[in-house]
C-alpha positions in Angstrom: 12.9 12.4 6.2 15.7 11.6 3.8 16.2 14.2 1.2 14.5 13.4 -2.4 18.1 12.9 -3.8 17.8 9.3 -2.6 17.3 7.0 -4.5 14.2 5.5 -3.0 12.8 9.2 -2.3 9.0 9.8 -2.9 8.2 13.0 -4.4 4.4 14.6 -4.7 4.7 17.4 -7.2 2.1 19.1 -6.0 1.1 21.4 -2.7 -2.3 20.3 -2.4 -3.7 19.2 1.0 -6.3 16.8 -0.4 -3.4 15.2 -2.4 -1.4 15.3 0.7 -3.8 14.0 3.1 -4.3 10.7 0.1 -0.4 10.0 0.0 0.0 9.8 3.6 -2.6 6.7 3.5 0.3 4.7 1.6 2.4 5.0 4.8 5.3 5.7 3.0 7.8 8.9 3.3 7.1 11.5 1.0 8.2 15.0 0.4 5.5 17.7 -1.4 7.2 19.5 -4.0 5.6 22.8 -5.7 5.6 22.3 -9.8 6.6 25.7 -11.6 4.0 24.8 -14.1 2.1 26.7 -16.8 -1.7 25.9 -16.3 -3.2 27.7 -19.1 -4.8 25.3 -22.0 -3.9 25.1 -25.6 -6.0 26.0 -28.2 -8.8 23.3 -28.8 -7.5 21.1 -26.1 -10.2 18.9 -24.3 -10.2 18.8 -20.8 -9.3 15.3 -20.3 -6.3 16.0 -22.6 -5.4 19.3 -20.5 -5.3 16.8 -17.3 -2.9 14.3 -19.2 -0.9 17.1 -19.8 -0.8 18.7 -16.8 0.0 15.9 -14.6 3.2 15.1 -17.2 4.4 18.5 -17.4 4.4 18.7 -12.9 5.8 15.3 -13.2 8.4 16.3 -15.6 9.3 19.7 -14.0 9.5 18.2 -10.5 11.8 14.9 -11.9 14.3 17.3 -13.5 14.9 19.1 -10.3 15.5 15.6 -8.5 16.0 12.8 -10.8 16.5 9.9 -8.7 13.5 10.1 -6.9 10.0 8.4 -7.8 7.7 11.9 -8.9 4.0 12.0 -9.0 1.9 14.6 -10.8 -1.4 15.3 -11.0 -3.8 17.4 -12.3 -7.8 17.1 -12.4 -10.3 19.1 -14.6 -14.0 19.0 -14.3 -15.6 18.7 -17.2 -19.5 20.0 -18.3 -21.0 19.3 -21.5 -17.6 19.5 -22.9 -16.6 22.4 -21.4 -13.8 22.7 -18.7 -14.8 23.9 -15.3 -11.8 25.3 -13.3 -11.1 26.2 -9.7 -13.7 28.7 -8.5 -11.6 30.5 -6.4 -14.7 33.2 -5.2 -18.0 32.4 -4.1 -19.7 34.4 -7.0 -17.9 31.9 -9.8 -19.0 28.9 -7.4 -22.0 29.7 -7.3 -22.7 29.7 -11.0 -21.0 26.7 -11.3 -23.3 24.5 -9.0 -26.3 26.3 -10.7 -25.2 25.1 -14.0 -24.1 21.5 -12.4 -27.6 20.7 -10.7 -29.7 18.1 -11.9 -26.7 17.1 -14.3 -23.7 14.6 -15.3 -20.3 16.1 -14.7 -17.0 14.2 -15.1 -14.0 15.1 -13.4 -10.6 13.7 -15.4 -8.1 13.1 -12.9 -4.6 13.1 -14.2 -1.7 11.1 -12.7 2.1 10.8 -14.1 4.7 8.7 -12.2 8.2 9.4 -13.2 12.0 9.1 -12.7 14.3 10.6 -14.7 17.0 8.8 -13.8 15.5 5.3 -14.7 13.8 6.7 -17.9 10.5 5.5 -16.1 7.5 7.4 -17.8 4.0 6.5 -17.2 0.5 8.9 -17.5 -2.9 7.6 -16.5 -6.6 9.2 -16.6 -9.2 8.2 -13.9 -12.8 9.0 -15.1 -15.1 10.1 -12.4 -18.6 10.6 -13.5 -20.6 12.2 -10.7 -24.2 13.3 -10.9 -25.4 15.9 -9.0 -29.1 16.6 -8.2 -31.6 19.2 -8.5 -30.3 22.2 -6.2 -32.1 24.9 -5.0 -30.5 28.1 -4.9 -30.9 28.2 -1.1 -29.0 24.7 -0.7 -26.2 26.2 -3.1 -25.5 29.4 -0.9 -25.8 27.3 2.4 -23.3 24.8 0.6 -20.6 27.8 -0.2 -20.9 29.0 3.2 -20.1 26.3 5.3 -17.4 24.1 3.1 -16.1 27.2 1.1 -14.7 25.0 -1.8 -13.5 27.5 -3.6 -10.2 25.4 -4.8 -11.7 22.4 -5.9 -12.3 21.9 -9.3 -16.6 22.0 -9.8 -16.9 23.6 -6.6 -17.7 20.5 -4.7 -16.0 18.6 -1.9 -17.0 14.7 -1.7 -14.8 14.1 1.0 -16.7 16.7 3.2 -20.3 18.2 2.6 -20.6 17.9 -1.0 -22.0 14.5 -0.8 -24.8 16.1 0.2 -25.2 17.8 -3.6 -24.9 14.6 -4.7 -27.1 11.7 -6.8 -24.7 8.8 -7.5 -20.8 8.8 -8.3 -19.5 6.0 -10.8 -15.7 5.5 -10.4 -13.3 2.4 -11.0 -10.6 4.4 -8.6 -12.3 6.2 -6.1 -10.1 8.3 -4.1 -9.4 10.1 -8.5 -12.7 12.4 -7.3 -10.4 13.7 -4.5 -7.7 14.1 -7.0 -5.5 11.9 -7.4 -6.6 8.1 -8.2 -4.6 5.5 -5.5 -5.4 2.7 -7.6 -3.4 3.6 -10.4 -0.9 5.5 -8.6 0.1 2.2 -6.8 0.0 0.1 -10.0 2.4 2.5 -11.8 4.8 2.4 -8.8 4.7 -1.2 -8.6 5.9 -1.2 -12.2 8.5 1.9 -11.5 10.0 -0.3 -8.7 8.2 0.1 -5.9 5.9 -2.1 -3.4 4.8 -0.1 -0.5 3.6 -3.5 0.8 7.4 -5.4 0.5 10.2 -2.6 -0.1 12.2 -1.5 2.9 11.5 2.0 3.2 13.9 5.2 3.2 16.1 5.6 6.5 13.7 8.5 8.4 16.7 11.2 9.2 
């Protein structure tokens, strides 16, 4: 793959697989970059406004490092009766957090920020995913956990795999944003940044 100091280079700031597995649908070289970001909230920031942020500052960080290539950031925060649901990360915090999601409306901001320094090309988007979830019985939470293990999703909940099955409706215009990061807009932003996966040439494959 040619290295992300081209100047057609692709660059996903981020080392998630679910992002990862989304890019490669665009058939288009890439390169996964880690962000060195800071994930902690500000004081009395909302959690669509701690997505926005997110995905700008990975963006940012990731652009500076190589700024001729085309960075995306992203960043998704599930939100509950306007508090912010993080990452589980263990089964016990999972747990709790499906309990409190059942038989509820939960929406899950999904943050994405295409940018190139060198062009001065700038743009942030949020993709609103409300998802309701039905009534769950403790039972169908720990047999959930056990067998997907989401334990690095935000809400606790895969879509993609079993955690349709938690599920009551979904209400998206972009729905690959539940996955975590919204195609729709990612595409349109590029197309205004200067690239057409459809029509460009791509990069020479080293």
């Amino acid at each position: 793959m040619q290295h992300p100091s081209s100047a057609r280079a692709l660059i996903l700031a981020s080392t998630s697989l679910y992002r990862k597995d989304l890019m490669q649908r665009l058939q288009w070289p890439f390169e996964c970059v880690a962000p060195l970001v800071d994930e902690t909230p500000h004081p009395k920031e909302n959690p669509r406004e701690l997505a926005e942020r997110l995905a700008l500052a990975k963006a940012q960080a990731v652009s500076r490092q190589h700024p001729q290539a085309w960075v995306i950031g992203c960043d998704q925060v599930a939100e509950l009766q306007g508090e912010a649901l993080g990452k589980p990360l263990e089964h016990a915090v999972a747990s709790a957090q499906l309990r409190r999601m059942s038989g509820q409306a939960v929406r899950f901001h999904t943050a994405v920020c295409v940018r190139c320094q060198e062009s001065g090309f700038e743009e942030v988007q949020v993709a609103d995913v409300r998802v309701t979830f039905r009534a769950l019985s403790d039972a169908e939470i720990e047999a959930y956990l056990l067998k997907d293990q989401p334990y690095d999703c935000a809400g606790a909940s895969k879509c993609e795999s079993l955690g349709v099955a938690l599920l009551e409706k979904i209400e998206s215009d972009d729905p690959t944003a539940l996955i975590g990061l919204p195609l729709i807009r990612t595409l349109a932003m590029l197309r205004r940044a200067g690239l057409n996966v459809l029509t460009m040439t791509q990069p020479t494959v080293a």
